[in-house]
N, C-alpha and C positions, 0 to 999 in steps of 0.2 A: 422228752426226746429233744436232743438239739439239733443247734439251727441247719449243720450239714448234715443231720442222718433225714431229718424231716426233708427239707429239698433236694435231696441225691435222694429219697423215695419219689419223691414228685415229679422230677425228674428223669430216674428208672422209669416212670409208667409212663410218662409223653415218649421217650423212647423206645419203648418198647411198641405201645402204641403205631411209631411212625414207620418201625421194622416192619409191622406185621402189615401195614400200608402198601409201604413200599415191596413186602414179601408177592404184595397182590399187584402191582405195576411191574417188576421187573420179570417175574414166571409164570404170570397167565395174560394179563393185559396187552402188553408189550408183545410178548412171540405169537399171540394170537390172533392181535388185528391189523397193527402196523409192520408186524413183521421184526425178524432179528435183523435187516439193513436198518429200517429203523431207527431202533433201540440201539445200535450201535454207532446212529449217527446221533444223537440225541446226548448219550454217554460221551462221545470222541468232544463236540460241540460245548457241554457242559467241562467238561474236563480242563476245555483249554480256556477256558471261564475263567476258574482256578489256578491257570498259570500264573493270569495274568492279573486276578485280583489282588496278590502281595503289592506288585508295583502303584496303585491307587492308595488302599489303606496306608503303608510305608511303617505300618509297624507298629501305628498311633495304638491299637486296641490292647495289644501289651502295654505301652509305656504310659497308658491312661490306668491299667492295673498297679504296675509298679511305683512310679508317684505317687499317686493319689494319697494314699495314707502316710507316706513322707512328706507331705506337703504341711507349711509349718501353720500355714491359720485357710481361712475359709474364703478368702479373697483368693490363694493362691491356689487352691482347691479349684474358686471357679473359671478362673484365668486358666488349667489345666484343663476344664473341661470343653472350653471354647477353644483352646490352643488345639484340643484332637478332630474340632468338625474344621477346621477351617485350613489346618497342616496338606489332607488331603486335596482338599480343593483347590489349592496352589500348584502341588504335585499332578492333580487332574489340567489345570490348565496349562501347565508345562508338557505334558507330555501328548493330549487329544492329537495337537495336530501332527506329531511326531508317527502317530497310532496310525490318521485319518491317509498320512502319503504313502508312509512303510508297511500297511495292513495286508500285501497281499505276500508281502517277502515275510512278516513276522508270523502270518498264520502257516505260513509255506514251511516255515522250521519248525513250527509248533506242530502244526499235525502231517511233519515229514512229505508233505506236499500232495495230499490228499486234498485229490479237487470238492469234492460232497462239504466238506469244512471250510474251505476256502470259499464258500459263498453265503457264508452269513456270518462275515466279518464282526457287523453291529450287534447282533444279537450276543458277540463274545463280549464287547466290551461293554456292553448295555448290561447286563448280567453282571459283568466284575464290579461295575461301578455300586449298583445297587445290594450286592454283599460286602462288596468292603464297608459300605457305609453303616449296612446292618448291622457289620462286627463291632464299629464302634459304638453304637447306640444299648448293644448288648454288654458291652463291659461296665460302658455307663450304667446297667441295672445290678452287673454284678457287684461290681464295688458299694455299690447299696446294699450289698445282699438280698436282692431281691432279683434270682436267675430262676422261676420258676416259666413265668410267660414268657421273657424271651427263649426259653431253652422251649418251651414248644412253638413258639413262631419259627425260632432253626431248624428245630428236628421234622414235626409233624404238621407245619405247613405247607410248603415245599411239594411233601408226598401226596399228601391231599390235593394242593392244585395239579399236578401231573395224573390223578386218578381221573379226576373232571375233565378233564382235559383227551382222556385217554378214550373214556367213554362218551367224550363227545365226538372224536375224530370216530372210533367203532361205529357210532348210528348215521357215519357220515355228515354231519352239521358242520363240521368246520374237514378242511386240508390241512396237507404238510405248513405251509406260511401263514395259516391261519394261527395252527398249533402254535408254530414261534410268536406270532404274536402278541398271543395269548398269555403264553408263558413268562415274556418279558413285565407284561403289563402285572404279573401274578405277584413278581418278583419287586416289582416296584410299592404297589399296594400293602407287602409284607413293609418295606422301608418303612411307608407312612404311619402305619400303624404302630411301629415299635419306637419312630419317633415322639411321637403321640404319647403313648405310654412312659418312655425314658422323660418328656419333660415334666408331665403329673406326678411321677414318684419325685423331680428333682430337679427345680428351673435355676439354672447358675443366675446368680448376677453380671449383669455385663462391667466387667470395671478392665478391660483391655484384652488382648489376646496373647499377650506375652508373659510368661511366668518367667518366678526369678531362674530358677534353673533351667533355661531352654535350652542352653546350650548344649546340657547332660540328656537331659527328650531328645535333640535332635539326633543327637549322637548315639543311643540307645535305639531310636526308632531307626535309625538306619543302619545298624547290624540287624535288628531286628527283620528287617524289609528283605535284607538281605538274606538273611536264615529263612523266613518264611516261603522267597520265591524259590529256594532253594527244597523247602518241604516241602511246597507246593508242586514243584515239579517231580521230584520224587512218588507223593502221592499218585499222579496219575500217567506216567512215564512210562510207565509198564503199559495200561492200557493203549497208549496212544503208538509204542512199541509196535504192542502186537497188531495191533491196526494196520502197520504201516508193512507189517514183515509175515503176516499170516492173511488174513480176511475178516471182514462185519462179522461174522457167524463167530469168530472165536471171541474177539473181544464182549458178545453178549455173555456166552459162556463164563469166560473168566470173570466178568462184572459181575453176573448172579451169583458163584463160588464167593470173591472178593465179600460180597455185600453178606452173605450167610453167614462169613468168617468174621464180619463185623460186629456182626451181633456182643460177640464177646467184650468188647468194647464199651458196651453201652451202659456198663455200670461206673466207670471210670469217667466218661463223656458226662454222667450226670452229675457224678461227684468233685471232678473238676473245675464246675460251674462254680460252687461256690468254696471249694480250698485253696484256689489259686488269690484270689485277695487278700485271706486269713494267711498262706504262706508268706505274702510280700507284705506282711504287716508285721508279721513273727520277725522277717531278716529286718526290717526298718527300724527295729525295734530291738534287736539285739537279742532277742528271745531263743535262746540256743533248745532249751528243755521242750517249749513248742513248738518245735519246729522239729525234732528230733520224734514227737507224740503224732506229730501229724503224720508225719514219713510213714513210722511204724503201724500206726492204726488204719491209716489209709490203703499200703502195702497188705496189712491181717484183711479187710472187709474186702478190698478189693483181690484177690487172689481168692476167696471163699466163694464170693459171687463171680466171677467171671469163670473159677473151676468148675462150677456146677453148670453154667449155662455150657463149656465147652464139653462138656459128658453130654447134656443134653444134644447138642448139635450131632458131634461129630457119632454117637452112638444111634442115632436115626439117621446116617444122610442116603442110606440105599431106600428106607420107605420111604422117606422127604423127597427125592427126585422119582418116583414112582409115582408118588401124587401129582409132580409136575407134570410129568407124561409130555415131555417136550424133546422130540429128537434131539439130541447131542448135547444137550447141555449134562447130562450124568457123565460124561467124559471130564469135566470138571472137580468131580467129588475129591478127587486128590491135591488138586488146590486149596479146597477148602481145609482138610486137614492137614498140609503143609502151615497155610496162611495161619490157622485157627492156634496151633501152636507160639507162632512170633507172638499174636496177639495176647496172648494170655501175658506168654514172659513181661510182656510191655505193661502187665496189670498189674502184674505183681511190683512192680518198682514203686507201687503208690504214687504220692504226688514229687516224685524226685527232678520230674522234668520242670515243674514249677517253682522246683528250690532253684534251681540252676540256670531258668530263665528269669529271675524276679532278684537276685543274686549280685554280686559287683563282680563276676565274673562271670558276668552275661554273656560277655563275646566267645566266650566257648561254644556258644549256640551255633555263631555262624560257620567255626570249623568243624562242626560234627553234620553242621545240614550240606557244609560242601564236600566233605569226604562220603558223605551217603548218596549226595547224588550222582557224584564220579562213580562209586560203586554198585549204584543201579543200574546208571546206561552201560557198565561195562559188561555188569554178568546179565543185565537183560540181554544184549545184543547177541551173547555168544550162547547162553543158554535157553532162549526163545528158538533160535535156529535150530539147537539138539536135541529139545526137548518140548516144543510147545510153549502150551501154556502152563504145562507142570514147571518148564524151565524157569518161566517167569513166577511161579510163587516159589522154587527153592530160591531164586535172587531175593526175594524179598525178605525171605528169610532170613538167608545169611549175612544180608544189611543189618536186619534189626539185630541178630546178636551182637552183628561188631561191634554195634555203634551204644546198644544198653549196656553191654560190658564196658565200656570205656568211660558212657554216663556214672556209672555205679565206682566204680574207683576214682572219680574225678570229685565225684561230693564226698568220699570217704577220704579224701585228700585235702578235702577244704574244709570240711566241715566235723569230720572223725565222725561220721553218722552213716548209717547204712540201711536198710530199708527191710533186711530179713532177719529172725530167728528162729529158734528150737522149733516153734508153730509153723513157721513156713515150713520145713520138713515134714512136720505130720502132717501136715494140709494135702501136699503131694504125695506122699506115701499113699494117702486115702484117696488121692484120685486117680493111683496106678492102680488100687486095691480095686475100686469102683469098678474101675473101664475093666479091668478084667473077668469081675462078675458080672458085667452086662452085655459085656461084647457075648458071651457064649450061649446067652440066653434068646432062642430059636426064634422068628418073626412068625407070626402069625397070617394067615390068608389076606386078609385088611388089613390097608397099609395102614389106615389113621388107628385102627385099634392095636396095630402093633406100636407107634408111636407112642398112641396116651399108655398102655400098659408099662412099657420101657420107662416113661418120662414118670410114672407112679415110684416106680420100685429106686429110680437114680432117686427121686427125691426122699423117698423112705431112708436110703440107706446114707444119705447124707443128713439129713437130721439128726438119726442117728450119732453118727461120727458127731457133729457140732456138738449134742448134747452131752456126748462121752469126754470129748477130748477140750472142753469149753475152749476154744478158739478166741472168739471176740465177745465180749460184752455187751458192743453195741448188738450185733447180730442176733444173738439171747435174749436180749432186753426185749427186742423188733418181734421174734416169735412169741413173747410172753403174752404183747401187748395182742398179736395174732389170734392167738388161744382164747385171751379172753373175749375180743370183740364176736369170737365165733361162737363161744357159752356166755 
């Protein structure tokens, strides 16, 4: 088995692991003790976290990918690696006090002037600071290829301290400020630990902090920063949106939908741990044939498994919110299978988004993150008004086609490579085929017995298909090895 089917499985399970976590924090936890204000300040508060943790890192955790294996010996390897802890801290000390006077005007735009977020200024930047620095510490493991423990300190850390945390404030032990506190402190102990970790696998030499190409890093890392804050806002725009233009109660809604729709994701989030190094190694290296293998392979395993997980989803979401049994949140189900749709298409591209950010024309990054973010607040703005929060997952929507279709002709312009074939047809052919033998098929009294029945027969009849129409190799290979450890 190689090195990416082995940690994209290891990775798939801490993942999936942190969903089914977080499945238990954000639709029983959450609506049940603290309540949907909440969960909805908790979500708006972390959100704008995330605005602001681009501006901190500045982009270093990519262009520590990107270099690194274009670096021509091992001095300037570790002259990169010291050049990414220390690029931020600069950036950090340049901007703190800028943060510390302007914080009540910057949170006032950020979360549209919602006072509940505007009073835990620190806990935003205290947060940003200790993920940005996480990202870097995690690149540092990838480019080792070794993304197995950081990709669960990211994934399934996180949901775990917020579980603790959730059932401690439930038995009453701690408050709302204790919570934050708490959380901060959670998020910081993750820092150290993966610090810890990142220097055992790999202690640089100090021989300065300047590599010979910095001025290509600096340059890089700030489109980068730039494209990032521009994702970043994107990412949670919607949510902080709707906050500002509907109520707490929807933004829970939409978050649980959002997070369900995520799911689909989650085989590509583990696989892009470790093919985004091997990508930027492929372009470094001139390697057109691998890089053309990765696309394509990546594109076949990842459209197999994220097709099957979106049958699974979207083909139980009325017995899935029955089990929740949570007033209003099933008023969301249509989000999820708006969102659950973009996400997949986003799966199928394989790793194209890492050909084209690891790339010498990188800077197309920042004009695809700035055209999507203009086209989030535009059609959030008008379609959250006419339509809820359905309106807000068609915008998301129709961001992500614009902006994949324009990705997918941009590398088949630079590169003559493209990420589908003949197989991606029958892939989907067999997931139109699927959803429509399982949609018809009657739910039973019991919600969960109608789920595990459903979730039997999708998996049967997708075996099936794989077996009949041999799709990927590696995939076959992964059920052979199944088979046998189960006889």
């Amino acid at each position: 088995m190689g090195i990416i089917t082995k940690q994209s499985i290891y990775n798939v399970i801490s993942i999936g692991f942190a969903f089914i976590i977080g499945a238990v924090n954000m639709l029983f936890l959450y609506p049940s003790f603290p309540g949907k204000e909440f969960q909805g300040l908790i979500i708006a508060l972390l959100a704008n976290s995330n605005l602001i943790q681009p501006f901190i890192s500045f982009g270093v955790q990519h262009t520590l990918i990107k270099f690194y294996s274009d670096a021509r010996n091992k001095d300037q390897q570790d002259r990169l690696l010291w050049f990414s802890l220390f690029l931020p801290l600069l950036v950090l000390i340049l901007l703190t006090p800028f943060y510390i006077y302007f914080n009540v005007e910057i949170l006032n735009f950020l979360s549209n002037e919602n006072i509940l977020v505007t009073k835990f200024p620190f806990l935003i930047i205290l947060i940003s600071i200790s993920t940005a620095y996480f990202e870097i510490f995690f690149s540092w493991l990838r480019i080792q290829l070794k993304s197995v423990f950081g990709n669960f300190l990211k994934e399934v850390y996180p949901r775990l301290l917020t579980f603790f945390l959730l059932i401690l404030f439930a038995f009453k032990f701690i408050d709302l400020d204790t919570f934050i506190i708490y959380l901060i402190c959670g998020y910081y102990l993750r820092l150290i630990i993966i610090m810890i970790y990142s220097f055992s696998i790999y202690l640089p030499s100090f021989n300065g902090l300047i590599p010979s190409s910095w001025r290509n890093m600096l340059r890089y890392s700030s489109l980068i920063f730039l494209s990032g804050a521009a994702a970043s806002f994107i990412l949670d725009i919607d949510k902080s949106m709707i906050f500002s233009l509907t109520s707490d109660a929807n933004v829970a809604y939409y978050a649980v939908a959002i997070y369900v729709a995520a799911i689909i994701e989650a085989p590509g989030r583990a696989m892009f741990q470790i093919t985004s190094p091997l990508v930027a190694r492929a372009l470094n290296k001139n390697e057109k044939t691998t890089l053309e293998n990765l696309l394509k392979k990546s594109s076949l395993n990842l459209l197999i498994v994220s097709g099957f997980v979106f049958l699974l989803i979207n083909l139980n979401l009325i017995d899935f919110y029955q089990i929740i049994n949570q007033e209003g949140y099933s008023s969301a189900i249509g989000v999820v299978i708006i969102v659950s749709l973009g996400k997949l298409f986003s799966m199928s591209m394989g790793c194209l988004n890492n050909i084209i950010i690891n790339s010498k024309k990188y800077y197309y990054v920042f004009w695809f993150s700035v055209i999507s973010a203009i086209l989030a607040v535009i059609l959030n703005y008008f379609m959250i008004q006419s339509c809820g929060i359905i309106g807000a997952a068609l915008a998301t929507l129709i961001v992500i086609i614009i902006i994949n279709l324009s990705k997918i002709i941009l590398v088949y312009f630079l590169f003559k490579i493209h990420p589908y074939s003949a197989k991606t047809v029958s892939i989907l052919i067999n997931l139109v085929i699927i959803y429509l033998i399982v949609y018809f098929v009657p739910s039973v009294l019991n919600p969960w017995l109608s789920i595990s029945l459903r979730s039997f027969l999708i998996l049967g009849l997708f075996i099936i298909a794989i077996i009949i129409f041999k799709w990927s190799d590696e995939i076959e290979t992964l059920l052979k090895e199944i088979r046998k450890r189960l006889y």
